[in-house]
C-alpha positions in Angstrom: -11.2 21.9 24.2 -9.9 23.5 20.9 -12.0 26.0 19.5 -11.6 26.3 16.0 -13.0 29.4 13.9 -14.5 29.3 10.6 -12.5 31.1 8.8 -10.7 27.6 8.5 -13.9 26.8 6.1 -13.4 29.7 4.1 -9.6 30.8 4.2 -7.7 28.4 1.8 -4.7 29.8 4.2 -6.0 29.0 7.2 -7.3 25.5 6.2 -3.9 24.6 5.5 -2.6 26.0 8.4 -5.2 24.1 9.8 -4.1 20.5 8.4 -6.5 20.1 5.9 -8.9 20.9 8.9 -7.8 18.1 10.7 -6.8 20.9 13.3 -10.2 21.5 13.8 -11.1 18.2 16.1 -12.2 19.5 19.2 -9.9 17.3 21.3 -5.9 16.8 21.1 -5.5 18.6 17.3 -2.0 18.1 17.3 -2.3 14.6 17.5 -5.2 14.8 15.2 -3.3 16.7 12.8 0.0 14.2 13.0 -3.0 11.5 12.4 -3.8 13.3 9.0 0.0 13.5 7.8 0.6 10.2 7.8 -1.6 8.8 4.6 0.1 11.9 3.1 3.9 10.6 4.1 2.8 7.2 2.6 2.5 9.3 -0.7 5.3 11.5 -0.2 8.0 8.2 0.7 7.4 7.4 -2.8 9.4 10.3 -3.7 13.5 9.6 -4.2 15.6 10.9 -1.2 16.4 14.2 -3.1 12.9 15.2 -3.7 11.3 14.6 -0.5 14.1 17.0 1.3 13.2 19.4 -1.6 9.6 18.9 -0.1 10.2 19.2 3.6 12.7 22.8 2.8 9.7 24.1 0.7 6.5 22.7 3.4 8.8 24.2 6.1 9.1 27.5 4.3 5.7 27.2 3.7 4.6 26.5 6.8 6.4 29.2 8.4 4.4 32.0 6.1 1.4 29.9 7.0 1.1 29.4 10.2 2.4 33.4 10.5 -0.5 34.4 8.3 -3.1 32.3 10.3 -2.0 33.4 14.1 -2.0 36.9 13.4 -5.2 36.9 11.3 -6.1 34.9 15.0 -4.2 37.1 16.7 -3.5 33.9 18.9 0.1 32.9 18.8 0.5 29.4 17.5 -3.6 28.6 18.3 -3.8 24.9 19.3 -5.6 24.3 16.0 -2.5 25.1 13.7 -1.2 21.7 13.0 1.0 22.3 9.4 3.5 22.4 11.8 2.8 18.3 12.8 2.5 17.8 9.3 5.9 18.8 8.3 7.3 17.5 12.0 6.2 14.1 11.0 7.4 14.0 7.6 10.7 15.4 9.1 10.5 12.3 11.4 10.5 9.5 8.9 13.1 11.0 6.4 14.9 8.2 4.8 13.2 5.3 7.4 11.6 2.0 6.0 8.2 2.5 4.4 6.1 0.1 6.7 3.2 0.8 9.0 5.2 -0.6 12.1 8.0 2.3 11.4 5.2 4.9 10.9 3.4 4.2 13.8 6.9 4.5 15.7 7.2 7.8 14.5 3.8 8.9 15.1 4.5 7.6 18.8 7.7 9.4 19.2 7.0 12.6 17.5 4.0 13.2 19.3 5.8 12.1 22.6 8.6 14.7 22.1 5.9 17.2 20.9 3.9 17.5 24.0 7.1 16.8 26.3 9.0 19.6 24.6 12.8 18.9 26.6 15.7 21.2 25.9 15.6 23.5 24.4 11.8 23.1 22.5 10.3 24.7 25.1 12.6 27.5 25.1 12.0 27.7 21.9 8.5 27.5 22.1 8.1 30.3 24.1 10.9 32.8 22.9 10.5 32.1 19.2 8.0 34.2 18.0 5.6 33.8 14.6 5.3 31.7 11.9 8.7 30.4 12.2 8.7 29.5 15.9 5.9 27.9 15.2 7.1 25.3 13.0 10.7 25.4 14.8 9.7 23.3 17.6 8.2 20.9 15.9 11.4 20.4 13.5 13.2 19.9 16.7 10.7 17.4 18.0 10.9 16.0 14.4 14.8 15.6 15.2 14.2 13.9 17.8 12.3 11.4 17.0 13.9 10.8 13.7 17.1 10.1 15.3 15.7 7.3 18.2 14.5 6.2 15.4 17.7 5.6 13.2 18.9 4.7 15.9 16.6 1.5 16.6 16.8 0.7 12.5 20.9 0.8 13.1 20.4 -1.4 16.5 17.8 -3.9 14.3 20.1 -4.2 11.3 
């Protein structure tokens, strides 16, 4: 069961690094955090193609200060409850798919699938990839993924 600290409360860092708090649910945070993304991509798709990159290179360099800041003021490496990483993994995910609820619950499905999985190399890298930026690294990778089973189906279905 996640354990979540109050600092989250308090810390505008850590409640970021904390999805908004959505990290905070007591049971599977990563999938609660994915959870919360996704009303956010909804916003975020509006955005033309150029913009929304701009927006996952700045979340992801973001995130990688973030979720640094929050594991050492932890001092838990990537604590279960940091989920920007999910939020910028599932945006990652849907880059340039259809805007629909059917493809966004695909990518929920599959990003979370290759989250928890982890195959070559993300759990190498999960493990030998140290701070802020290993932390959102395997995620991207999971994003990657994902994404591309999923351009793949939208290629196969067109």
């Amino acid at each position: 069961m996640n354990k979540a600290p109050a600092s989250i409360w308090r810390n505008p860092v850590h409640f970021l690094a904390f999805g908004l708090g959505s990290g905070a649910s007591p049971w599977a945070p990563g999938t609660a955090g994915t959870l919360a993304a996704v009303p956010l991509y909804f916003l975020l798709a509006q955005l033309p193609l150029p913009y929304y990159l701009a927006m996952l290179l700045i979340t992801f360099v973001i995130g990688c200060w973030l979720c640094g800041k929050t594991s050492a003021d932890l001092g838990v490496h990537d604590h279960g409850g940091i989920v920007w990483d999910e939020f910028v993994g599932y945006w990652l995910t849907m880059l340039a798919l259809p805007v629909s609820w059917v493809w966004a619950l695909a990518g929920f499905v599959l990003f979370r699938f290759f989250d928890i999985l982890k195959p070559w190399p993300i759990r190498w890298i999960d493990k030998k990839v140290e701070g802020g930026f290993g932390i959102m690294l395997d995620d991207v990778l999971a994003a990657i993924y994902a994404g591309g089973l999923l351009h793949l189906a939208y290629y196969w279905l067109n």
